[in-house]
C-alpha positions in Angstrom: -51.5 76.7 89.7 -53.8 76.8 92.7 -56.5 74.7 92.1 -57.3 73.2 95.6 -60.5 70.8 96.5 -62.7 70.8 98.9 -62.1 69.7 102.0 -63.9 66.5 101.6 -62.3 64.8 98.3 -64.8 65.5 95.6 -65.9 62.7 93.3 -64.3 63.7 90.6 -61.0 64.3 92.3 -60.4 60.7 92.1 -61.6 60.2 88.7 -58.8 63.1 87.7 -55.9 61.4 89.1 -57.5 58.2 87.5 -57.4 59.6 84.0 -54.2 61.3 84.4 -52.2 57.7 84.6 -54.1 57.2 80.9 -52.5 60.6 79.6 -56.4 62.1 79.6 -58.4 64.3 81.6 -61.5 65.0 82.9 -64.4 64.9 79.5 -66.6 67.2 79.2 -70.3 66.5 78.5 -70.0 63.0 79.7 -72.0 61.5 82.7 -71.0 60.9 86.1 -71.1 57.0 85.6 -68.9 56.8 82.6 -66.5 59.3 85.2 -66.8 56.5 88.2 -67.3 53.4 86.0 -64.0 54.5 83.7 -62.0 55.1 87.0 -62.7 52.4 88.8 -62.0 50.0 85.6 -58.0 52.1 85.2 -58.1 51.5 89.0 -58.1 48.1 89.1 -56.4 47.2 85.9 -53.2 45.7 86.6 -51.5 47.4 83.9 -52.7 50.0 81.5 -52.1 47.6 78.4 -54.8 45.7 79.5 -57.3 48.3 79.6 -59.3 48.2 76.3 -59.8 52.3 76.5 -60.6 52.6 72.6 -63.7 50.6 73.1 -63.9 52.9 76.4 -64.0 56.2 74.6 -65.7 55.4 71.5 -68.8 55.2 74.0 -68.4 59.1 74.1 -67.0 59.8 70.4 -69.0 58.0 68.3 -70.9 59.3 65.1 -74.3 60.5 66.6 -72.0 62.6 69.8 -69.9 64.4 67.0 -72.3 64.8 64.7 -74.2 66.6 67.4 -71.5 68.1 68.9 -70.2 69.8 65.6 -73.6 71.2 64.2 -75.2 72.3 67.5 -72.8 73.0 70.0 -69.4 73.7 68.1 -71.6 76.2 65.9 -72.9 77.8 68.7 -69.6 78.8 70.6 -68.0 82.2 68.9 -64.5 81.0 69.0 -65.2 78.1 67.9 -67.2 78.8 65.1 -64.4 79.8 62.8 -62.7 76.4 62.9 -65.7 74.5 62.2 -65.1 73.1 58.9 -61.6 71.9 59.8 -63.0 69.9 62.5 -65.9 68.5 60.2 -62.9 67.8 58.1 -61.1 66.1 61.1 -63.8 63.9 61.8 -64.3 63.0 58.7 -60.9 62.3 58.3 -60.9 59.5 61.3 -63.9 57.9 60.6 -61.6 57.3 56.8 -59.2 55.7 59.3 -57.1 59.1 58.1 -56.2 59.8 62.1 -52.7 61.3 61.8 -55.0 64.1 59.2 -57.9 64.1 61.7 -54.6 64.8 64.8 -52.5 67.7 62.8 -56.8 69.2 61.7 -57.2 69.5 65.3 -54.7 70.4 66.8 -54.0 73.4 64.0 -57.5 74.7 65.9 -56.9 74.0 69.7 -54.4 77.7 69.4 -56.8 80.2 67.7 -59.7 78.8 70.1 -57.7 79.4 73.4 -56.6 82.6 72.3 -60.3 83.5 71.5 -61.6 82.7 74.4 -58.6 84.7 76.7 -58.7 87.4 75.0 -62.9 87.0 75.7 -62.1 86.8 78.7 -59.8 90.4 79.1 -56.6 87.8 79.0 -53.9 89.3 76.9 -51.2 86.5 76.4 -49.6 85.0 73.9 -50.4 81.8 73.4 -48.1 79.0 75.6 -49.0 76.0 77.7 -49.1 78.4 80.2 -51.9 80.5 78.5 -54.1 77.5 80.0 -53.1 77.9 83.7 -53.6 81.7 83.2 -56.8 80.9 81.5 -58.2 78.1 83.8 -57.4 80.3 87.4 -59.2 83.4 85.9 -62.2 80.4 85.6 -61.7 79.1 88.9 -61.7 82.6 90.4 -65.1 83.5 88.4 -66.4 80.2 90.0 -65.7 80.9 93.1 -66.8 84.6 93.8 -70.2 83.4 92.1 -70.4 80.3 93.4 -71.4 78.8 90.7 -72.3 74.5 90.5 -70.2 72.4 93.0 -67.3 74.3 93.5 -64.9 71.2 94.5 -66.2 69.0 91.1 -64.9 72.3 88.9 -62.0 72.8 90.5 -61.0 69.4 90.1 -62.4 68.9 86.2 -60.1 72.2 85.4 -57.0 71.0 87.4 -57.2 67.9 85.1 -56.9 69.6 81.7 -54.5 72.1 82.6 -52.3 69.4 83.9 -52.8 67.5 81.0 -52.5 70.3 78.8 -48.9 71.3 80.5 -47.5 68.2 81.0 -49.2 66.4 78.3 -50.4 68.3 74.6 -47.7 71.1 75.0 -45.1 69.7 76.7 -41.5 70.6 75.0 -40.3 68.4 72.2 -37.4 67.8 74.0 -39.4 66.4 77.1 -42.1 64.3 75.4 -43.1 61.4 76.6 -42.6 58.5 73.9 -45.9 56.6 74.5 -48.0 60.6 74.2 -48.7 60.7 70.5 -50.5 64.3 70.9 -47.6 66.3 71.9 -48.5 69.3 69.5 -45.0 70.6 69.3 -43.6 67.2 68.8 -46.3 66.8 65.8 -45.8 70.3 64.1 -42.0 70.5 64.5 -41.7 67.1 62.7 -40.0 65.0 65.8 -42.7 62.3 65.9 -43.3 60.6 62.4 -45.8 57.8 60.9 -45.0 55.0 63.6 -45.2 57.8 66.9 -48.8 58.6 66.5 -51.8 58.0 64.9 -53.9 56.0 67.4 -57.4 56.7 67.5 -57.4 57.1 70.9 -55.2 60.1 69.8 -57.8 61.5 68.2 -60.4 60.8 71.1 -58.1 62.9 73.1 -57.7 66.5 70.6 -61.8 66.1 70.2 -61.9 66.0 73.7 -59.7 69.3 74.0 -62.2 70.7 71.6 -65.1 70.0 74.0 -63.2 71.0 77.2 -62.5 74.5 75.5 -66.4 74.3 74.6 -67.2 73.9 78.1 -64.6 76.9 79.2 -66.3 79.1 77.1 -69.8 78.7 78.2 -68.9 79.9 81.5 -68.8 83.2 79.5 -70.6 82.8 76.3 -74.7 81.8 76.9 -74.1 77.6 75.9 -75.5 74.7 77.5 -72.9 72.6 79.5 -74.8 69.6 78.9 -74.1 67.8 75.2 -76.5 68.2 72.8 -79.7 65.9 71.9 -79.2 64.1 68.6 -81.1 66.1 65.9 -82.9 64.8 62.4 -79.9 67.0 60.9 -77.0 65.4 63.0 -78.2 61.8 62.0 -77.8 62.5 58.4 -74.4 63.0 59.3 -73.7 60.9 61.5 -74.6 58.8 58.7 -72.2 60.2 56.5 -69.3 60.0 58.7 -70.0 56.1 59.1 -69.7 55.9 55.2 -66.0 57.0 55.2 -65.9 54.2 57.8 -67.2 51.6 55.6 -64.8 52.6 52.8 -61.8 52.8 54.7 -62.5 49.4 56.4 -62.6 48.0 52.2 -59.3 49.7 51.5 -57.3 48.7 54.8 -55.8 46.3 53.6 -54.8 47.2 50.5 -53.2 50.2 52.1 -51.4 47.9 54.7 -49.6 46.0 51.9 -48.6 49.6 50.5 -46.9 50.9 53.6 -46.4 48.3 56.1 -43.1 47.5 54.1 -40.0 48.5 55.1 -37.6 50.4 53.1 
């Protein structure tokens, strides 16, 4: 995939080789500090286990961002639209501590949106990994023969999610990476089981897929590429996604005593 930078190194070319050695790419709808402030801190971490990136990304994902997200962006984008009550369902799902549920809700979506959105966009593929490179150089040609936005900061935010979508989400089962607990295949085919995934961070990363293939779709469909405000609507539910919080934090432990045992 020929997705080269500028000639000077763009900011956010560092930030995607940054992100990459955490198994992530690029967010969408985040700000340029968190992009420089989160590199710089996998930059100079000595190892990755020392990086605490759950407290990281919940500074992007938390109640208030997906509330707003789901009800006034998610709504807004046609091929998205379809699949919005199985990612309500999702996010419900992790703030109940469910995560494996809110992983499989997710990723069941992340197919019928990319499809959408290539065949939006004249692109008549089946859908494989590869459907993303195919997808992501007919954005990077529509971005350059308009010129639209910084060209170098695009082409390096698109680079970063089909690489991670190639070598990351759909890699093979057979080539998975044991520490990537979001390899869809892996998931749906049954290879990874209760102890292989299920980190929140997990989750952080499929919502972020969702917002990525958000932000490919505006370049097409009439969206904002900036997040949404926070709305009197999206409180309330942000509000009711911290309940299942509160309730799964009272039943943890009983549930840890049920299947922390072994066999």
């Amino acid at each position: 995939m020929k997705l080269n930078a500028e000639p000077q190194k763009p900011n956010l070319e560092r930030c995607r080789q940054a992100f990459f050695k955490i198994g992530w790419f690029i967010p969408a709808y985040a700000q340029m500090s968190f992009y420089r402030e989160t590199a710089e801190k996998i930059e100079s971490a000595k190892n990755i286990e020392e990086l605490d990136l759950e407290s990281i990304f919940l500074q992007l994902y938390s109640p208030d961002h997906l509330a707003a997200m789901l009800l006034h962006r998610y709504t807004e984008v046609p091929e998205i639209f379809r699949f919005r009550r199985v990612i309500h369902e999702s996010i419900q799902a992790h703030f109940a501590q469910m995560h494996r549920v809110s992983i499989c809700g997710i990723l069941s979506c992340i197919e019928g949106i990319t499809l959408a959105i290539g065949k939006n966009r004249g692109l008549k593929k089946k859908f494989s990994g590869q459907l993303f490179e195919i997808l992501l150089e007919d954005v990077v040609k529509q971005i350059n023969e308009k010129n639209i936005g910084i060209i170098g900061e695009y082409h390096s935010a698109l680079k970063s999610f089909e690489e991670f979508a190639r070598k990351i989400m759909f890699v093979n089962s057979e080539a998975r990476n044991e520490s990537n607990g979001i390899a869809r295949n892996s998931i749906f085919h049954g290879v990874l089981g209760d102890e292989d995934y299920g980190d929140p961070l997990d989750f952080y990363r499929c919502i972020s897929t969702i917002d990525f293939l958000c932000l490919i779709s505006s370049f097409k469909n009439p969206t904002s590429m900036f997040a949404p405000s926070p709305t009197e609507q999206s409180m309330r539910l942000a509000e009711h996604y911290m309940a299942y919080s509160v309730i799964a934090s009272s039943s943890q432990s009983i549930q840890n005593k049920i299947f922390d045992q072994n066999p």
